[in-house]
N, C-alpha and C positions, 0 to 999 in steps of 0.2 A: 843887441837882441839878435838871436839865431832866424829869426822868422821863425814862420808857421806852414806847417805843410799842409795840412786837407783841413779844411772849413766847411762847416754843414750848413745850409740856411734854408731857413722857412720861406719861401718865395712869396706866400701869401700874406707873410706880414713884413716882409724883407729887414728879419732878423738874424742876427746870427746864434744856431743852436748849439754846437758845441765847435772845438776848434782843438787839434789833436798838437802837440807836442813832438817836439823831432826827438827820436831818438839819444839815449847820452854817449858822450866823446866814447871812443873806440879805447882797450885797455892799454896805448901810450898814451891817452889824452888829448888824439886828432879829431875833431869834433865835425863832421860832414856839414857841409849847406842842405840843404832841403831843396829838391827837385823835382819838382811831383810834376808826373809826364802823361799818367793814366790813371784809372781808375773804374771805379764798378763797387756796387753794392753784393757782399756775397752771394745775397738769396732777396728776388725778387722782391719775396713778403715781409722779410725782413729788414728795416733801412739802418738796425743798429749796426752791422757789420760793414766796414768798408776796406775796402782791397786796393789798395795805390801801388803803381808801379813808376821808378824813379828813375831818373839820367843815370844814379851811379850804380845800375844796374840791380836795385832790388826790388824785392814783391814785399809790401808788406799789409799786415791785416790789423783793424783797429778796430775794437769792439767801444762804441759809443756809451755803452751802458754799461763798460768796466772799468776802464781809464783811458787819459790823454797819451799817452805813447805806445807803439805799436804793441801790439800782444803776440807777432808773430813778424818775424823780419828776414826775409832768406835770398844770399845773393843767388844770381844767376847769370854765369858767363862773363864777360868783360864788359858789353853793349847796353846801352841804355836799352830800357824797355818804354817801348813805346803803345803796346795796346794792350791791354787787361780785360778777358768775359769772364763772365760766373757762369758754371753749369748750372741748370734745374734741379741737383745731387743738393746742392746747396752749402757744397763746401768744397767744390771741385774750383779751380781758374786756372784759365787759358793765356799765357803770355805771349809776345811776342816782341823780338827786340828789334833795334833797327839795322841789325845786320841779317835779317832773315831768318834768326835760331826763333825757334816755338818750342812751346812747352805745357805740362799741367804739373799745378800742386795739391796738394791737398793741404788746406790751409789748417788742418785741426794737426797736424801731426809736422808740416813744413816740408 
């Protein structure tokens, strides 16, 4: 088993609500570990959207209430990312890796 990268749970019934899929192998068939380093809900009001950002340097966005593997995957740099915000825009995020490089995407377009 590959694991699991971002898991959603219900704290008040301490269930688990849905539970996303990593990505498939790259087009030689290198298949990544799953590293999930940060994260943030795209838009405050909405908790179906979630923004992970990962050791092997990518952002990615997973819509809860479309499918289990990311809908939007974009690397960035060589550096793991270490912290992840949503703008207010509600489709804006702010990264930042652990070598100092920052950044925004716009998650609807990558």
């Amino acid at each position: 088993r590959n694991g699991m990268e971002v898991n959603l749970w219900d704290i008040t019934s301490c269930s688990k609500m849905w539970s996303a899929k990593s990505p498939r192998a790259n087009n030689v068939g290198i298949f990544t570990k799953p590293w999930f380093t940060a994260g943030t809900f795209l838009c405050k009001d909405d908790h179906r959207k979630i923004v992970a950002g990962t050791n092997n340097h990518q952002v990615r966005l997973y819509d809860t209430a479309s499918q289990r593997r990311p809908v939007v995957s974009v690397d960035f740099r060589e550096s793991p990312i270490k912290a992840v915000a949503g703008d207010p825009d509600g489709h804006t995020v702010y990264i930042g890796t652990g070598t100092g490089d920052l950044a925004s995407f716009d998650m609807r377009t990558g």
